[in-house]
N, C-alpha and C positions, 0 to 999 in steps of 0.2 A: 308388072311393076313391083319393085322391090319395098314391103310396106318398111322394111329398117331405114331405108333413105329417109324415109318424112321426120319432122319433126316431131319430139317425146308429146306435143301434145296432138296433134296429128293423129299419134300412134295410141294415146290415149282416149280419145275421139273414136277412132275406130273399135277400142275394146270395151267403150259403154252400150256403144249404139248396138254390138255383139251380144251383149248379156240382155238388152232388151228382147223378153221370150224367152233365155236362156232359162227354162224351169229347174235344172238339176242345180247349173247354177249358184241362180238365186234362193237356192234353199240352204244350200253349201254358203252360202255368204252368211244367211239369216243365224244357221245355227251356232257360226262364229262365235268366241266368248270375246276376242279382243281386235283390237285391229291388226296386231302382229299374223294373227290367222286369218284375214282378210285378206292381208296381203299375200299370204301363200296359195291361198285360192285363186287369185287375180294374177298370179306369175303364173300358176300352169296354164290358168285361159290364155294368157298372153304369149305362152310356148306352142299350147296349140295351133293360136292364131299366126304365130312364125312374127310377129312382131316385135320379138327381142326386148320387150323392156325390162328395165331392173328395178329394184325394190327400191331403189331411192329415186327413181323415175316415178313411182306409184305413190311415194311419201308425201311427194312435193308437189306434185302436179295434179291442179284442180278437175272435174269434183273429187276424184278420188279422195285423193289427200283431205277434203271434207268429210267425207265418208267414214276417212275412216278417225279421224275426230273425234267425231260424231259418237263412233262403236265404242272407242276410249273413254267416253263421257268428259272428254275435251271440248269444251266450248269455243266456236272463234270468236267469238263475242263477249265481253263481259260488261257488267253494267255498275255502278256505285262501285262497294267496296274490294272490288277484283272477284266478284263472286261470281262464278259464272250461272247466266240464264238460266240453265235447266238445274240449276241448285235454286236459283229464287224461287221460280213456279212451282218447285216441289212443296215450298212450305206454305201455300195458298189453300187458307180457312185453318191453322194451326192460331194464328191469332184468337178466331173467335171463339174455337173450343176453349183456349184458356181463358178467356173472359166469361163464357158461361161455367167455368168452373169457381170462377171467383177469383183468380187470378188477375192482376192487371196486366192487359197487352203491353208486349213492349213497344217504346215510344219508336217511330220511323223517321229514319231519318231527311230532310231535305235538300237536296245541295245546290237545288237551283238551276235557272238554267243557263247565268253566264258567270 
């Protein structure tokens, strides 16, 4: 069976469940600095594997496309003021060191829930 007939996610299906165990891999992925180099890593798996996908097949099509997000410090999620998650949780206990400093925390804000 020809894996270029399946469908891109199919085809991307096939190239997650491939890199599970993949240790060279997944090392080559880890030492990445951005997602742009993730996805060149994940094209030659995908040339190896003869499954033709293309870099905008990889961009957009989930988890990849999470993934590589993710490595961008692109949030899909953002919460209150368009700030994304992993910038809130970063500033978690910066309040209270400036209150032990004698500083006043800044006030937070509330927006409710409807």
């Amino acid at each position: 069976m020809d894996p270029t007939a399946l469908s891109v996610s199919q085809r991307v299906s096939i190239l997650v469940k491939a890199l599970d165990g993949a240790k060279r891999t997944n090392e080559a992925l880890a030492r990445c600095s951005n997602g742009e180099a993730m996805v060149d890593v994940l094209l030659n798996a995908s040339a190896k594997l003869g499954l033709g996908l293309s870099r905008s097949d990889l961009v957009n099509t989930p988890p990849i496309r999470d993934w590589i997000w993710w490595k961008n410090k692109e949030a899909v999620l953002t919460i209150g003021d368009a700030k994304p998650r992993y910038q809130q949780d970063g500033d978690q206990g910066r309040a209270n060191a400036a209150a032990s400093d004698g500083e006043t925390p800044a006030r937070r804000k509330f927006l409710g829930l409807f």
